[in-house]
Short mmCIF file of the C-alpha atoms (twelve columns), coordinates in Angstrom:
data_MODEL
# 
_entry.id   MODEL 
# 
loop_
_atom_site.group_PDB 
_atom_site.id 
_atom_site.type_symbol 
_atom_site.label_atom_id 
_atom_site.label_alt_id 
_atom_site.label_comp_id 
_atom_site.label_asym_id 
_atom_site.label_seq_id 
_atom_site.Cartn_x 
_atom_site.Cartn_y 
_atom_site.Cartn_z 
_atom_site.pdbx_PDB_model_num 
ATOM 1   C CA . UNK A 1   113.385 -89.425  54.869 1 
ATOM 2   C CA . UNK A 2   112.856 -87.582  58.032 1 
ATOM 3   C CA . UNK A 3   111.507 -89.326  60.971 1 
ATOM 4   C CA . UNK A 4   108.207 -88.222  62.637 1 
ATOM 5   C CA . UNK A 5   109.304 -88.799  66.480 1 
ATOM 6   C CA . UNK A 6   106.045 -87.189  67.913 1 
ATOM 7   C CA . UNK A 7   102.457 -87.814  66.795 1 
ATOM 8   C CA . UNK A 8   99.525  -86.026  68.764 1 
ATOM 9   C CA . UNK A 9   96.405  -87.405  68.048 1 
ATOM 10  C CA . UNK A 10  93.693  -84.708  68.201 1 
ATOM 11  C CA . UNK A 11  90.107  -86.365  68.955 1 
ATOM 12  C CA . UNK A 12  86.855  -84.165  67.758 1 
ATOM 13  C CA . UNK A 13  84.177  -84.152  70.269 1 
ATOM 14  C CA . UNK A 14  81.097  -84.746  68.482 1 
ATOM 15  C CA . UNK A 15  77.932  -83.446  70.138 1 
ATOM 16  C CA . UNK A 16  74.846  -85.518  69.264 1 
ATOM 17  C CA . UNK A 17  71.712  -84.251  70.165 1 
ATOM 18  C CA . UNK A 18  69.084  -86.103  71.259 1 
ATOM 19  C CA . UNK A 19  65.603  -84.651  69.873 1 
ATOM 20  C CA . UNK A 20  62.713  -84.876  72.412 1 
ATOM 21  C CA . UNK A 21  59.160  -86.064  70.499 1 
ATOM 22  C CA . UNK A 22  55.717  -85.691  71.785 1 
ATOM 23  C CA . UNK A 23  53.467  -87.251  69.666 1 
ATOM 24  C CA . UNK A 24  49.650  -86.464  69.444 1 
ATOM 25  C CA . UNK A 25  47.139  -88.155  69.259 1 
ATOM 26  C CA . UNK A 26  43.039  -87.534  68.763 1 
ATOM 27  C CA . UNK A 27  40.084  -89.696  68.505 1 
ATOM 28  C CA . UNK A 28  36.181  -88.437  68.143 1 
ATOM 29  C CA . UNK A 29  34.608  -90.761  71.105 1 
ATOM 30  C CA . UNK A 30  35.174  -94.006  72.973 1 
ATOM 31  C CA . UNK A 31  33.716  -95.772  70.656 1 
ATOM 32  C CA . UNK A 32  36.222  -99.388  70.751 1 
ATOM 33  C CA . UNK A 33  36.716  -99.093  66.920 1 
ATOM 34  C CA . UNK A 34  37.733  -95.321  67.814 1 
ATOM 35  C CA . UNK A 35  40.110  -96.255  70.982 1 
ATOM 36  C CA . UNK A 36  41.413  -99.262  68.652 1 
ATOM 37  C CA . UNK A 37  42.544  -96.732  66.031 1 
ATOM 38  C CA . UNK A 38  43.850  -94.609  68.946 1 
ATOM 39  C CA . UNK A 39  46.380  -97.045  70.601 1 
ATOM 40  C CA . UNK A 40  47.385  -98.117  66.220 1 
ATOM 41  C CA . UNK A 41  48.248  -94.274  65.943 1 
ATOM 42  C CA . UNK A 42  50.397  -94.137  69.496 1 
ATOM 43  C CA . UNK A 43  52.090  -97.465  68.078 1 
ATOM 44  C CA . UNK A 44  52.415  -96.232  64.957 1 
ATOM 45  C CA . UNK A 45  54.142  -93.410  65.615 1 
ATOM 46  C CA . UNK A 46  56.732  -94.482  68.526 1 
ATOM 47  C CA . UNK A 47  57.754  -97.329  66.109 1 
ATOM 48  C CA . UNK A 48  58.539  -93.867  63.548 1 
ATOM 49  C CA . UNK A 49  60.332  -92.421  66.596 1 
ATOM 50  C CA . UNK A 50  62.205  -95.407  67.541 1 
ATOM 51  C CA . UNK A 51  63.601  -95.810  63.972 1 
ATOM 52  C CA . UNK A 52  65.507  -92.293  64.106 1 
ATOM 53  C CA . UNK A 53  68.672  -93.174  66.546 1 
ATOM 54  C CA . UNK A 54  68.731  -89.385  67.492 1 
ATOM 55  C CA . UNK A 55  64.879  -89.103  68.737 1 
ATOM 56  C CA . UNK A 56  63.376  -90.539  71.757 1 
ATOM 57  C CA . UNK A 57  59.980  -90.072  73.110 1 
ATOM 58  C CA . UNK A 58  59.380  -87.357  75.483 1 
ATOM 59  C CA . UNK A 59  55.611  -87.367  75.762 1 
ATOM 60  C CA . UNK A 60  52.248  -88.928  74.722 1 
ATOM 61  C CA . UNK A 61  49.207  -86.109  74.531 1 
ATOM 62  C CA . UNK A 62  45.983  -88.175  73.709 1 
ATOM 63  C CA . UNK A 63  42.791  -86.190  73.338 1 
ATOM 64  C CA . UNK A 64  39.067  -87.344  72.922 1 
ATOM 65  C CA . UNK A 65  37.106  -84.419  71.585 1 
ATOM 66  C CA . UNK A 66  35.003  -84.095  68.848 1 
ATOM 67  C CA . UNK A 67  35.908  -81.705  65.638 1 
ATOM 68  C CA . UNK A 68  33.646  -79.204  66.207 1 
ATOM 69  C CA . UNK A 69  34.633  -75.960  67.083 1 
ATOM 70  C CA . UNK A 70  34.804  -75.179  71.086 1 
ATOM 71  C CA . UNK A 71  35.433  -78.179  71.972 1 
ATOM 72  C CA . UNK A 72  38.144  -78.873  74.939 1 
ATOM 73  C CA . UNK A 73  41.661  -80.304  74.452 1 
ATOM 74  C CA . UNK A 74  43.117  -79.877  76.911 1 
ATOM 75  C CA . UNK A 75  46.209  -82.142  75.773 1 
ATOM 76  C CA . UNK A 76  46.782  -80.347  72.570 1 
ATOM 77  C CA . UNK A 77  47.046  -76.975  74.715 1 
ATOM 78  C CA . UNK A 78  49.825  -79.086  77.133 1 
ATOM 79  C CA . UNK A 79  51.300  -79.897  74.178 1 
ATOM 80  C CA . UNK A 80  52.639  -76.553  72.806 1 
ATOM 81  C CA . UNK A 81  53.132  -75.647  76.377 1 
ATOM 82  C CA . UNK A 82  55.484  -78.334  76.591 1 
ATOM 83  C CA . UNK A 83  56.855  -77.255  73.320 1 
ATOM 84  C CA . UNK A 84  57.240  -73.157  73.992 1 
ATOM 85  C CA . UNK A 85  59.180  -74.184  77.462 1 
ATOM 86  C CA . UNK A 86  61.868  -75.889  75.183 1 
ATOM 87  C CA . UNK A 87  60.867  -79.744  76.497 1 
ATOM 88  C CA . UNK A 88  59.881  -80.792  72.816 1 
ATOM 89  C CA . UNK A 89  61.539  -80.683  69.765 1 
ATOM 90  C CA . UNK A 90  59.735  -82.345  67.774 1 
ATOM 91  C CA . UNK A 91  55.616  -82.744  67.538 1 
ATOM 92  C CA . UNK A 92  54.707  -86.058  65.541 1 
ATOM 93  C CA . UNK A 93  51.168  -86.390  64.252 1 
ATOM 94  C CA . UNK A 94  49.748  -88.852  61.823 1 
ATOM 95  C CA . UNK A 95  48.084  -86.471  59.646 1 
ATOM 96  C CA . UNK A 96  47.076  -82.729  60.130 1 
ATOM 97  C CA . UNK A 97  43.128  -83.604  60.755 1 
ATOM 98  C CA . UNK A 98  43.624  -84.879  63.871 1 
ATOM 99  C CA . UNK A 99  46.382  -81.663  64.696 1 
ATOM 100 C CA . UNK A 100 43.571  -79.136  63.854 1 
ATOM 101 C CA . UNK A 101 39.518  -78.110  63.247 1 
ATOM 102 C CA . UNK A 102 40.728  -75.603  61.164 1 
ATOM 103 C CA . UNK A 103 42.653  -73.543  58.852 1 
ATOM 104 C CA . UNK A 104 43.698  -71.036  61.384 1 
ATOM 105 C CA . UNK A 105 43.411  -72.891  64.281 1 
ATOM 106 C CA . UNK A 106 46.331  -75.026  62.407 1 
ATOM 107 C CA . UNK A 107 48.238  -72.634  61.326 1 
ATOM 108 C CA . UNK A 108 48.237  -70.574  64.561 1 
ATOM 109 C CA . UNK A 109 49.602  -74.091  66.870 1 
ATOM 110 C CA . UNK A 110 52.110  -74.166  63.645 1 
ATOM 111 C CA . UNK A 111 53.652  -70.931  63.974 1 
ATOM 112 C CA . UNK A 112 53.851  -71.450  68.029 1 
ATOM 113 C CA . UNK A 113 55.670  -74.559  67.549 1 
ATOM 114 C CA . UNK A 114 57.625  -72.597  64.874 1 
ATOM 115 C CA . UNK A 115 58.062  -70.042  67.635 1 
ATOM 116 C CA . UNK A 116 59.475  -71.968  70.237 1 
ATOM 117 C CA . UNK A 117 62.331  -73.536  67.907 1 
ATOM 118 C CA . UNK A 118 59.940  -76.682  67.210 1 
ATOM 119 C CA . UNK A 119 59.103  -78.729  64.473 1 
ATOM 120 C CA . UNK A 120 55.756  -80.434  63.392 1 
ATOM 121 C CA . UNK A 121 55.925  -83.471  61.006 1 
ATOM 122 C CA . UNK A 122 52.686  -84.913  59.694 1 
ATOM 123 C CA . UNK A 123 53.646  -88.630  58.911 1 
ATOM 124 C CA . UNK A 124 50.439  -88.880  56.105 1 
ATOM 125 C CA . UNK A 125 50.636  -85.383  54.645 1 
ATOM 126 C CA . UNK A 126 54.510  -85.787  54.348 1 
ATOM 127 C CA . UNK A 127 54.245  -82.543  55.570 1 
ATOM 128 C CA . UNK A 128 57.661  -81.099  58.136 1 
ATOM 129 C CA . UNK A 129 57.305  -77.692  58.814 1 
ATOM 130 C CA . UNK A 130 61.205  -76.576  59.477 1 
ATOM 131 C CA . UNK A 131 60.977  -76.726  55.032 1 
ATOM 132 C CA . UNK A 132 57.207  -76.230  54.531 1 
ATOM 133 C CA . UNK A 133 56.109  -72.451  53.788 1 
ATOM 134 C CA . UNK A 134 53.210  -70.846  55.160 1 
ATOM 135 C CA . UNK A 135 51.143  -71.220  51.851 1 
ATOM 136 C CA . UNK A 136 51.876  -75.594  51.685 1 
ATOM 137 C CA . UNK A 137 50.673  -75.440  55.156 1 
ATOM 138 C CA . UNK A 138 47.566  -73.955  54.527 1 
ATOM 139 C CA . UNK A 139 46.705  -75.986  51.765 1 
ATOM 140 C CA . UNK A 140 47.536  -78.846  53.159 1 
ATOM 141 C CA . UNK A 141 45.418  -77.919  56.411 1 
ATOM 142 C CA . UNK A 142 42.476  -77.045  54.130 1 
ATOM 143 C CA . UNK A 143 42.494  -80.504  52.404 1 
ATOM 144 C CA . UNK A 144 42.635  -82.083  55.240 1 
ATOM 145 C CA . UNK A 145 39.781  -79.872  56.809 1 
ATOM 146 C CA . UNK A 146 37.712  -80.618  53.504 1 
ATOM 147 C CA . UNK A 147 38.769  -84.502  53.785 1 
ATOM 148 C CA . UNK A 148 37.873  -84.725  56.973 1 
ATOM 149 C CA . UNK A 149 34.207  -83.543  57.017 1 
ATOM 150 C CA . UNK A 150 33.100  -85.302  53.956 1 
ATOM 151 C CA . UNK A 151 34.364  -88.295  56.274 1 
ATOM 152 C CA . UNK A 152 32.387  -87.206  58.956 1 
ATOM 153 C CA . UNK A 153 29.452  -86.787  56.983 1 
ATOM 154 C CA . UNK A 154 29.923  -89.728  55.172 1 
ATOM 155 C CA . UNK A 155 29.899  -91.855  58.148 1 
ATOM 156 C CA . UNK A 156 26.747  -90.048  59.857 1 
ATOM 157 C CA . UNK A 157 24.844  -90.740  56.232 1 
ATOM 158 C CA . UNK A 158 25.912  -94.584  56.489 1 
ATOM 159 C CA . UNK A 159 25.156  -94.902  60.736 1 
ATOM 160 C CA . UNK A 160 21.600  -93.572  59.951 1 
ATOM 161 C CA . UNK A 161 21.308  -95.504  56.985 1 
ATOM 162 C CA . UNK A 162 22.352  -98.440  59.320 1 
ATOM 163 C CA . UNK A 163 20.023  -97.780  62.154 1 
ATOM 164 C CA . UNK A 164 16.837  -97.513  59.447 1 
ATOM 165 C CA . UNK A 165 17.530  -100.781 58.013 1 
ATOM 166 C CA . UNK A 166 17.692  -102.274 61.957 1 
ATOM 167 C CA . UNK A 167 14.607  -100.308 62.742 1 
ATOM 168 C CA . UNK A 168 16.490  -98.927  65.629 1 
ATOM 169 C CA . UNK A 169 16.415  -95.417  64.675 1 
ATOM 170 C CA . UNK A 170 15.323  -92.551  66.916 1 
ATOM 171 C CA . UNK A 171 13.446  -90.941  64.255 1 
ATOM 172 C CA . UNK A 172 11.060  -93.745  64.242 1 
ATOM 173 C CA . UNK A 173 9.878   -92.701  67.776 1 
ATOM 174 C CA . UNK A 174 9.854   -88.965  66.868 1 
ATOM 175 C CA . UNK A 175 6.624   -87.816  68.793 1 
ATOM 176 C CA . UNK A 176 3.915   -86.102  66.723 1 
ATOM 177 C CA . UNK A 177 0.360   -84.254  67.738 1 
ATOM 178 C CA . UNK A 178 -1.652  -87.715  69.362 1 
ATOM 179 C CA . UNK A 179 0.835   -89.480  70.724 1 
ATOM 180 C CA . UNK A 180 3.354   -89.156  73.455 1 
ATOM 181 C CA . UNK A 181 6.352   -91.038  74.714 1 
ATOM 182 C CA . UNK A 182 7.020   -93.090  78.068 1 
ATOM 183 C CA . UNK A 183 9.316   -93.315  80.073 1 
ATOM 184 C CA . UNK A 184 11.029  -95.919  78.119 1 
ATOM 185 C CA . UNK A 185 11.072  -93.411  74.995 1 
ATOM 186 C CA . UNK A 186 8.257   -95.392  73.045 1 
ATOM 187 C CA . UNK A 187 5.534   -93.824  71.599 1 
ATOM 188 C CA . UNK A 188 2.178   -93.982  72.992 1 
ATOM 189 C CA . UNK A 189 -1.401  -92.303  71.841 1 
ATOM 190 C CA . UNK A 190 -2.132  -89.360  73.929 1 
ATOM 191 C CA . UNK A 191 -5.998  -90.165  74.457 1 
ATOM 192 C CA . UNK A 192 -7.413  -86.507  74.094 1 
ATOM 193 C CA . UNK A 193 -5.001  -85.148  71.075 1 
ATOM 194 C CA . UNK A 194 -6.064  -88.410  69.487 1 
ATOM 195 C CA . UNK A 195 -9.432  -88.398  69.153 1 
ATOM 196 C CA . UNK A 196 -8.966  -84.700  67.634 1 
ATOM 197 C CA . UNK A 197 -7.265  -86.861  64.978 1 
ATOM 198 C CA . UNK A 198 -9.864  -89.277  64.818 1 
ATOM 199 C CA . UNK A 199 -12.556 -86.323  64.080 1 
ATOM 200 C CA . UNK A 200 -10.032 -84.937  61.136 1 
ATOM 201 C CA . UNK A 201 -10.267 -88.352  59.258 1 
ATOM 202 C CA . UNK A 202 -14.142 -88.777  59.614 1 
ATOM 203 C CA . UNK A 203 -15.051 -85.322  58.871 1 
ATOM 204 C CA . UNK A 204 -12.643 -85.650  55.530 1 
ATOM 205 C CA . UNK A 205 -13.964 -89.045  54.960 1 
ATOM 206 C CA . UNK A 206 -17.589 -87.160  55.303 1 
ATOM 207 C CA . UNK A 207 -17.040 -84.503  52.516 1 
ATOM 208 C CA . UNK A 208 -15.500 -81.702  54.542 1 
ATOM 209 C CA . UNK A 209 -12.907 -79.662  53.189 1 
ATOM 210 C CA . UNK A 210 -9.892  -78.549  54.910 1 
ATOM 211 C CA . UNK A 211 -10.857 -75.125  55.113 1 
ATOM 212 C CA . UNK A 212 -14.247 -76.339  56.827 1 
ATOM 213 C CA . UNK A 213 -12.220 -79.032  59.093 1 
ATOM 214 C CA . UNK A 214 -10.234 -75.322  59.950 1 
ATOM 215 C CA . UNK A 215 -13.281 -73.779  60.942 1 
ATOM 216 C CA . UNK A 216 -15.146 -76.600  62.831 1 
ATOM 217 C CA . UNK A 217 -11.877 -77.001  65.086 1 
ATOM 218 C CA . UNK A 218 -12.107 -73.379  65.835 1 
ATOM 219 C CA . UNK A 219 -16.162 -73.285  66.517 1 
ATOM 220 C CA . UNK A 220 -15.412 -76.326  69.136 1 
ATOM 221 C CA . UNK A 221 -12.439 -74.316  71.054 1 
ATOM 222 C CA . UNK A 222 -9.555  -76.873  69.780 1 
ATOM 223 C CA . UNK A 223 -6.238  -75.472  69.859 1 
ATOM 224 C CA . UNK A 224 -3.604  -76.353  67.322 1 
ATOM 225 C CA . UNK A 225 -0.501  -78.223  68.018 1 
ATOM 226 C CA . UNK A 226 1.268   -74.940  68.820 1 
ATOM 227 C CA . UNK A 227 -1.002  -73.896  70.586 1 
ATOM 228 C CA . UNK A 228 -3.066  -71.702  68.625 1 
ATOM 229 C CA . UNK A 229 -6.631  -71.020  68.780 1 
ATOM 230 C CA . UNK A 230 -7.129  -71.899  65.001 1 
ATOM 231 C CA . UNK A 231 -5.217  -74.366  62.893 1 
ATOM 232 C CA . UNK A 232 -3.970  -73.369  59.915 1 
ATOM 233 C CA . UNK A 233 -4.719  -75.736  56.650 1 
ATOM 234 C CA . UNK A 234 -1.404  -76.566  56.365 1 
ATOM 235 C CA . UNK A 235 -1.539  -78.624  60.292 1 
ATOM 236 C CA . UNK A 236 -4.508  -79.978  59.175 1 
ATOM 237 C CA . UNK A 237 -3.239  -81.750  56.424 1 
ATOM 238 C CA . UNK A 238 -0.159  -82.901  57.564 1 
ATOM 239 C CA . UNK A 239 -2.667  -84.833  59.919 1 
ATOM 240 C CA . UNK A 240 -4.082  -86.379  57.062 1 
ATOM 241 C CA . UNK A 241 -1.134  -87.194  55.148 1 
ATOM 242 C CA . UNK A 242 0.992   -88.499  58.252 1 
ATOM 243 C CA . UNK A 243 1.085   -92.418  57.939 1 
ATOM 244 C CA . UNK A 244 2.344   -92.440  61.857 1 
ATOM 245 C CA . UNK A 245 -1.144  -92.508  62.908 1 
ATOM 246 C CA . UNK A 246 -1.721  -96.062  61.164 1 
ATOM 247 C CA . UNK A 247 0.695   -97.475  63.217 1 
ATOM 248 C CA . UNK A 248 3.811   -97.545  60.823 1 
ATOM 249 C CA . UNK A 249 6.391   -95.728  60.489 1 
ATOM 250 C CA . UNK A 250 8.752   -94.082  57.238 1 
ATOM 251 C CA . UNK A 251 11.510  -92.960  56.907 1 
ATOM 252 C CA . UNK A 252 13.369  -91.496  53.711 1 
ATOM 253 C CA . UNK A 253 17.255  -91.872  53.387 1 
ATOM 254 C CA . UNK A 254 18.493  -88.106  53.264 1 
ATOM 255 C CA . UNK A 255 21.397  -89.191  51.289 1 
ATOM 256 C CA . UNK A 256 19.782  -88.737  47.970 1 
ATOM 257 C CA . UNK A 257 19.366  -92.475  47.291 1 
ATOM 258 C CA . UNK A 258 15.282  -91.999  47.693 1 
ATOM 259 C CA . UNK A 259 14.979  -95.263  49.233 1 
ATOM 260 C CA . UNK A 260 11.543  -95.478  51.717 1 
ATOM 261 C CA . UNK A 261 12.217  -97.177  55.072 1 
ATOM 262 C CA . UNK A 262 8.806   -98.666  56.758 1 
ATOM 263 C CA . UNK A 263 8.365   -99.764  60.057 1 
ATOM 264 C CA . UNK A 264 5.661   -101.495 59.895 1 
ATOM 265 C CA . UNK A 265 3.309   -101.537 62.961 1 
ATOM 266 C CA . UNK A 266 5.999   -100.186 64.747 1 
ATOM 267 C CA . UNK A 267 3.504   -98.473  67.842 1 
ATOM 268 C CA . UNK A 268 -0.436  -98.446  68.329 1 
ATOM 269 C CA . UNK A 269 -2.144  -96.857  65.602 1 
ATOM 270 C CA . UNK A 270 -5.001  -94.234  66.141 1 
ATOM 271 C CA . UNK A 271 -6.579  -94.989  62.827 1 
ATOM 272 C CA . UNK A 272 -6.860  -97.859  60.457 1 
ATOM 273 C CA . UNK A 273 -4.710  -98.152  57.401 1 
ATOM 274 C CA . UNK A 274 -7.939  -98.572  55.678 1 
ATOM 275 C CA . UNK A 275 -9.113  -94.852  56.793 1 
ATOM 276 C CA . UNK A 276 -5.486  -93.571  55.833 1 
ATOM 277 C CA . UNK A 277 -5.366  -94.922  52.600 1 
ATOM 278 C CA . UNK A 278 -9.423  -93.653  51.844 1 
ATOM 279 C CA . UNK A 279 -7.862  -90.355  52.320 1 
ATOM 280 C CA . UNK A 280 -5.192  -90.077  50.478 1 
ATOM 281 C CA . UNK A 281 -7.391  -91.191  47.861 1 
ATOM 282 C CA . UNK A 282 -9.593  -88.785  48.586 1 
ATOM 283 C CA . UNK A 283 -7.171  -85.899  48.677 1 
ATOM 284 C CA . UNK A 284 -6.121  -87.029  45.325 1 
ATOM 285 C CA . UNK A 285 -9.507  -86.687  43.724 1 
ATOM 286 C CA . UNK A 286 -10.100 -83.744  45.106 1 
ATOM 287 C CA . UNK A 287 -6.484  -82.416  43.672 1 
ATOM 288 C CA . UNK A 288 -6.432  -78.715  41.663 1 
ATOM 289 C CA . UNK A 289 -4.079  -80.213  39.564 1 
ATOM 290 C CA . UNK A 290 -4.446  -83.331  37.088 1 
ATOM 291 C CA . UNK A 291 -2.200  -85.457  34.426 1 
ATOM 292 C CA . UNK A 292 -3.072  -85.019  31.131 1 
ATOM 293 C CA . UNK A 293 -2.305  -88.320  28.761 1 
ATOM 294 C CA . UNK A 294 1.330   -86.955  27.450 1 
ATOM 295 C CA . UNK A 295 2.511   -86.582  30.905 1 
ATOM 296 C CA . UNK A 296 1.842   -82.587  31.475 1 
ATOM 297 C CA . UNK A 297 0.009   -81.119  34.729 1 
ATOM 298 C CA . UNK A 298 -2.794  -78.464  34.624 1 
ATOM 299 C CA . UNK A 299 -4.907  -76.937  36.984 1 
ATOM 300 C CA . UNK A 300 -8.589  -78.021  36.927 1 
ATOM 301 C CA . UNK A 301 -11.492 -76.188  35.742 1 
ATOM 302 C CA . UNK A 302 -13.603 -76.081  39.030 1 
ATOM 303 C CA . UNK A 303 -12.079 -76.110  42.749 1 
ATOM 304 C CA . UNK A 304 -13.276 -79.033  45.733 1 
ATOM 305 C CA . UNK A 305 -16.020 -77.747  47.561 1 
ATOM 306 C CA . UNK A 306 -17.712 -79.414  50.605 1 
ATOM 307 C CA . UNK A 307 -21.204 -77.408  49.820 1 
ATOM 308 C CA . UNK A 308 -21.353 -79.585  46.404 1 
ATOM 309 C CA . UNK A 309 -21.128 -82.761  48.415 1 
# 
């Protein structure tokens, strides 16, 4: 057996790259549950970062803007700056609704990333695009797109829902023809629109009908709410049917639930509840159309008319 005198040792240098991550980050408002869900997200993802021995944390791009189209971001825009100039690798988001508004919009920051040698990784969507294809991406984009606006609209329907139930909704101090608002945003009775509405109810109460309320508004110069110089009989009856001028205040939930929120006595009325409810009892009697016994609707045989009062 021949004897190996010389042995040269040949050492491989192995390059490891270090990959430089920005992650991003949006939030709608600053809202604390909004900013608390912000700082879980950053946390979130540098723990993700941390975990991969070859990736370290370059940048943090944090943006509070709303969804809606034309919006500023200005740290989404720094981002694939950042990216095209070769300082990021890698973009980490938690999921593609907070990336992008929209389809294109996504797709168009994808292929810029793409682009610049980049890669975006979506940590919910499970979505990396150095092995997604155009057509994944887009899908996945238009879920989230779809995902994210029944969210949004899900949460509007439940904050109003929230603020009827507290009586703290602005739609309870929505101003109407006799009444105005002070400087504190509550409503108060404008003195000369409300005695216009005082003269609707007592002429109605006195056998008028809304074509002759109509025509004795005109002979005594009263302009409508818009401004017109004659009301048409739709204003006029939207007088008589609007339960603001008792005092309270209702509000249907536009969810589809048809649940009724009152608020009752909720500013000064210019009528009585008494004179409201006369009316609409009134109106009803004087209806075109009436219930038969098996539930079917007709038209009456003879019209209202003030002259057979």
């Amino acid at each position: 057996m021949n004897e190996v005198k010389n042995v040269t040792i040949i050492e491989t240098n192995r390059v490891i790259k270090d990959y430089a991550v920005g992650i991003y980050v949006r939030v709608n408002t600053t809202h604390k549950e909004q900013m608390d869900s912000l700082a879980a997200q950053v946390s979130g993802l540098t723990r993700l970062a941390a975990a991969n021995r070859t990736w370290f944390v370059a940048d943090v791009f944090i943006d509070i803007a709303s969804a809606k189209e034309g919006s500023d971001r200005p740290e989404f825009e720094r981002m694939l700056s950042a990216c095209e100039r070769k300082e990021l690798d890698i973009i980490l988001i938690k999921s593609l609704s907070r990336f992008s508004r929209d389809a294109k919009e996504g797709l168009e920051a994808v292929r810029r990333v793409r682009n610049a040698g980049g890669r975006l990784i979506s940590v919910r969507d499970k979505i990396d695009t150095a092995t997604a294809s155009d057509e994944v991406l887009i899908s996945a984009i238009e879920a989230c797109e779809q995902a994210e606006n029944e969210w949004r609209s899900t949460n509007i329907r439940m904050g109003l829902k929230a603020k009827a139930q507290s009586g703290e909704s602005g739609l309870y101090s929505r101003p109407c023809f006799g009444y105005k608002k002070d400087r504190n945003g509550m409503l108060i009775i404008d003195d000369e629109q409300a005695e216009i509405v005082r003269h609707i109810y007592d002429w109605y109460l006195e056998g008028q009908s809304i074509g002759g309320i109509v025509k004795r508004l005109k002979e005594r110069g009263i302009k409508s709410p818009t401004g017109r110089d004659q009301w048409s009989k739709r204003g006029v009856e939207s007088v008589l049917t609007r339960e603001k001028y008792t005092g309270d205040v209702a509000i249907i939930d536009s969810g589809g639930s048809g649940n009724r929120y009152l608020n009752r006595d909720h500013h000064e009325g210019i009528i009585t509840k008494e004179q409201f409810k006369a009316v609409q009892i009134e109106m009803e009697s004087r209806s075109n159309v009436e219930m038969s016994e098996d539930g079917t609707s007709h038209r009456k045989r003879t019209k209202y008319s003030s002259k057979r009062k």
